[in-house]
C-alpha positions as CSV (number, residue, x, y, z in Angstrom):
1,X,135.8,59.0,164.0
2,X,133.0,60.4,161.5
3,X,131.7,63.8,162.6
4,X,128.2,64.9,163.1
5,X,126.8,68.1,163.1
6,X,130.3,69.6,163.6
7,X,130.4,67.1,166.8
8,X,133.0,64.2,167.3
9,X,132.0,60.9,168.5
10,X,133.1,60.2,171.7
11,X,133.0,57.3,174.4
12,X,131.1,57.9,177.6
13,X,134.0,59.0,180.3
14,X,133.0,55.9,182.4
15,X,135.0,53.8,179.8
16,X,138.0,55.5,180.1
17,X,139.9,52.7,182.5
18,X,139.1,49.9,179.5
19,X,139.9,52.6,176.4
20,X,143.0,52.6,178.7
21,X,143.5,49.4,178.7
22,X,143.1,48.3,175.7
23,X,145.0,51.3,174.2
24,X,148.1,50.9,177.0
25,X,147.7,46.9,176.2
26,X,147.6,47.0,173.0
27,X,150.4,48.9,172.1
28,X,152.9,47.3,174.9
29,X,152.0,43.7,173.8
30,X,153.0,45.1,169.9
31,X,156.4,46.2,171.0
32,X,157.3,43.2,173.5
33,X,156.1,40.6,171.1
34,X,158.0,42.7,168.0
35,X,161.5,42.5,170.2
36,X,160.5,39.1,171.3
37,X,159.9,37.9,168.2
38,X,163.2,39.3,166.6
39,X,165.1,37.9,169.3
40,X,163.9,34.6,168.7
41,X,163.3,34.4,164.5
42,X,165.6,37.6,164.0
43,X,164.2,40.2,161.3
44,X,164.4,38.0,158.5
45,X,161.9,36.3,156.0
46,X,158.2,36.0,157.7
47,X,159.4,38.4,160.6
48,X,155.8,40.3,159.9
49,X,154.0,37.5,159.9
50,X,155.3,35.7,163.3
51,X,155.7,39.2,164.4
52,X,151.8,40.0,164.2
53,X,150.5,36.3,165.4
54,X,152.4,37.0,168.2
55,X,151.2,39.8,169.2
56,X,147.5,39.3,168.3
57,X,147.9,36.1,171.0
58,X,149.6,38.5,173.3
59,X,147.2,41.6,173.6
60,X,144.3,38.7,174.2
61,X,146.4,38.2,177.6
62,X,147.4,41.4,178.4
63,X,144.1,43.2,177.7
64,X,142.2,41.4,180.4
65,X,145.4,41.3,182.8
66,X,145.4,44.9,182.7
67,X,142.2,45.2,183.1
68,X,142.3,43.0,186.2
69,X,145.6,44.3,187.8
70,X,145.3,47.9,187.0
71,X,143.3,49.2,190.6
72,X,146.0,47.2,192.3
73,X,148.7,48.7,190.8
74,X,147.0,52.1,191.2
75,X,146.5,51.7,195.0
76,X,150.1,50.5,195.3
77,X,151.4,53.6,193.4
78,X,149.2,56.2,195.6
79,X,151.1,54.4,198.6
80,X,154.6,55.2,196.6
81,X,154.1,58.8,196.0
82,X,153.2,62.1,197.4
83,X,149.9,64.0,197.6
């Protein structure tokens, strides 16, 4: 990001849970649709291509599933662990 004044822009810290989100979702949808996508075409000619409409489709789901799930799954892992 551009600095100002010697300063870095940065996101208000009540944004964290969707930067989260949309960083976590991003990148997981990229490599599930990559292997999913190479087990289905294989890594041949257009593997790019199929490789990157999937995973543009997939990160529209999993960004607002995450979103949605993620204080569920958080409750459930403060059952599962200590402190």
């Amino acid at each position: 990001m551009a600095a100002t004044g010697g300063r870095r822009f940065r996101l208000p810290a009540r944004l964290a849970p969707v930067v989260f989100g949309l960083l976590v979702s991003g990148l997981m949808s990229l490599v599930v649709s990559g292997v999913s996508t190479a087990n289905a075409r294989g890594v041949g000619d257009g593997f790019v291509s199929y490789w990157l409409g999937a995973w543009v489709f997939s990160w529209a789901v999993a960004f607002p599933t995450i979103l949605v799930i993620a204080p569920a799954v958080r409750r459930m892992v403060q059952r599962l662990v200590d402190g």
